[in-house]
C-alpha positions in Angstrom: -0.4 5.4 20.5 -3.4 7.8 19.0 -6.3 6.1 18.0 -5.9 6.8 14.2 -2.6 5.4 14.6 -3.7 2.0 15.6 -6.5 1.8 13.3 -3.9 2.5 10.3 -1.8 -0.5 11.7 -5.0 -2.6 11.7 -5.8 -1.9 8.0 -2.0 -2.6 7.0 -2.5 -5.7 8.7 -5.8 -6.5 7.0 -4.6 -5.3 3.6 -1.6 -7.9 4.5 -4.1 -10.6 5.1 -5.9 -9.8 2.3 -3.2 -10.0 -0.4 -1.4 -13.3 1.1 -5.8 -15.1 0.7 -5.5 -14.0 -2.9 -1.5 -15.4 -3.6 0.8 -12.4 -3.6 4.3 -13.1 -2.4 4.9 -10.8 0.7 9.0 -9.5 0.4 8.2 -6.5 2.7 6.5 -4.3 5.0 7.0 -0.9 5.9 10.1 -0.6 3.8 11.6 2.7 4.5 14.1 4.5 2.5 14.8 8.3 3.3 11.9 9.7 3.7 9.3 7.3 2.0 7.6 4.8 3.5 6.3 1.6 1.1 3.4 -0.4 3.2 3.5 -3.3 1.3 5.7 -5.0 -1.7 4.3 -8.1 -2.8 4.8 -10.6 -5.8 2.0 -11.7 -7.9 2.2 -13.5 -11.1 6.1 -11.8 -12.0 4.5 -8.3 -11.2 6.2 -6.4 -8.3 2.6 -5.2 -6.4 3.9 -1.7 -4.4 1.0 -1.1 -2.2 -0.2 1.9 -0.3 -2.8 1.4 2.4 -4.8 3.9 3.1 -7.4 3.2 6.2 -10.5 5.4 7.1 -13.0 5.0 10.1 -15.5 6.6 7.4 -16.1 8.4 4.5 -17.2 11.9 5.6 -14.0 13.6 4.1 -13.7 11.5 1.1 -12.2 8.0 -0.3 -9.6 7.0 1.4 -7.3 7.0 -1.6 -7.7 10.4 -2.7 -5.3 11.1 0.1 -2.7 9.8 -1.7 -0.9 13.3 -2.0 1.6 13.8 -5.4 4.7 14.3 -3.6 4.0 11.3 -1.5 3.7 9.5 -5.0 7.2 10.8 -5.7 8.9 9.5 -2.4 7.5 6.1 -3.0 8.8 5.6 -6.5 11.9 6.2 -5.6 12.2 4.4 -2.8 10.9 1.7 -4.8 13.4 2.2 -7.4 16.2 1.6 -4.7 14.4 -1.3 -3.6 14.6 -2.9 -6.6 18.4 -2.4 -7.4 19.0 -3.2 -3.6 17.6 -6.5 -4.5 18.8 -6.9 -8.2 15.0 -7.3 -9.3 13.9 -7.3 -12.9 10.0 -7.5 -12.9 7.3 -5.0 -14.0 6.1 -2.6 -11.2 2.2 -2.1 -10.6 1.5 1.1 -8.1 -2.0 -0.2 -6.3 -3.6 1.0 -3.4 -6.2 -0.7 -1.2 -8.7 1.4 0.6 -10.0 0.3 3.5 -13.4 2.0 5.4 -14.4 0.3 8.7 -18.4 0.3 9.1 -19.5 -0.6 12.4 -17.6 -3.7 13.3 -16.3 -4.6 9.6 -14.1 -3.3 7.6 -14.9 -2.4 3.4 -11.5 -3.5 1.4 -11.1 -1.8 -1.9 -7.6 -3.6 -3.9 -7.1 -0.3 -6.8 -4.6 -2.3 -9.4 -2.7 0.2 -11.3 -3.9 2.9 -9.1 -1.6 5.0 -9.9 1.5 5.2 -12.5 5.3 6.8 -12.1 5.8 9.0 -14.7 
């Protein structure tokens, strides 16, 4: 596996980590529904948390979630959308992304609430 590869699987895990220390409800990882991928769903506080992780070894092209493209916006709210009927849900849906930027030997987390919004 490349290199960028296994540091993207290392920040899902963090961002994973992360959410469970501050009390979200993990229901799934890498949910996949044609051709969307959804890192992370979580419940916190009656909210359904979608959350894109988005992991750079630094910032010389830019934040790590301004490579969040449009279309790739429009994959995950659907596949979202069938998510939540698959599993007969009826709670509010917050779009967040965390950001992660590994400096050195540590890694910079960055939780966007409301990041971004689906219409």
């Amino acid at each position: 596996m490349a290199s960028h590869n296994d540091l993207g699987k290392y920040g899902e895990q963090l961002a994973v980590d992360f959410l469970l220390n501050k009390g979200y409800a993990l229901l799934a990882t890498n949910y996949v529904y044609q051709k969307a991928e959804i890192d992370i769903i979580a419940l916190f506080e009656g909210t359904l948390a979608v959350v894109e992780v988005k992991t750079r070894s630094s910032l010389d092209f830019g934040n790590p979630q301004d490579f969040l493209k449009p279309k790739q916006i429009q994959r995950i709210i659907k596949a979202v959308n069938e998510f939540v009927l698959s599993n007969d849900l009826d709670v509010e849906v917050r779009f967040d992304i965390i950001a992660i930027v590994k400096k050195g030997s540590k890694y910079d987390i960055e939780h966007l609430e409301n990041a971004f919004y689906h219409f």
